[in-house]
N, C-alpha and C positions, 0 to 999 in steps of 0.2 A: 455546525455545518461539517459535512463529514471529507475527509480527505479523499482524492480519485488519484487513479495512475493512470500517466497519460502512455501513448505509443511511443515513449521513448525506452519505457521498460522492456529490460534485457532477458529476464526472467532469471533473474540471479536467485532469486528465492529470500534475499535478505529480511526484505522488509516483513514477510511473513514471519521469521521468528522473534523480530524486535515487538509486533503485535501482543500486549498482554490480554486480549481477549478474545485470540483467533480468528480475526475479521477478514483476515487478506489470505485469498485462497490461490492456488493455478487456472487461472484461467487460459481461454483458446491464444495464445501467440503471448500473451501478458499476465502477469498478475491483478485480481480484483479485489477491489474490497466492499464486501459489504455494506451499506453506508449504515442500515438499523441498527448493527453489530457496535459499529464504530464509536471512540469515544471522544475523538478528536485530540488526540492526546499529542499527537505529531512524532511520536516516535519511530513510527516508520519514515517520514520524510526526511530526518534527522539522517537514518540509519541509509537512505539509499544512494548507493554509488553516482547515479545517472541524474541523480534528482528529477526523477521522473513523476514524484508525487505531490501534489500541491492541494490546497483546501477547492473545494467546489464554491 
């Protein structure tokens, strides 16, 4: 099940560099993540200030 970021993301850009396989890109107002990309690793949610990312 792939992780999403919800609208609470600030777009700090964090989570995209804690991604080891480039999933989470800039999105319009938020960051997205890919979900095909995704490995479910949780490292981005780990790493996000707002905890704005949670599993789908």
């Amino acid at each position: 099940m792939a992780y999403v970021i919800s609208d609470a993301c600030v777009s700090c850009g964090t989570c995209a560099g804690e991604c080891p396989v480039g999933a989470i890109s800039e999105g319009d107002g938020k960051y997205v993540i890919d979900a095909n990309a995704c490995l479910d690793c949780g490292s981005c949610a780990g790493a996000c200030p707002t905890e704005a990312i949670s599993q789908e």
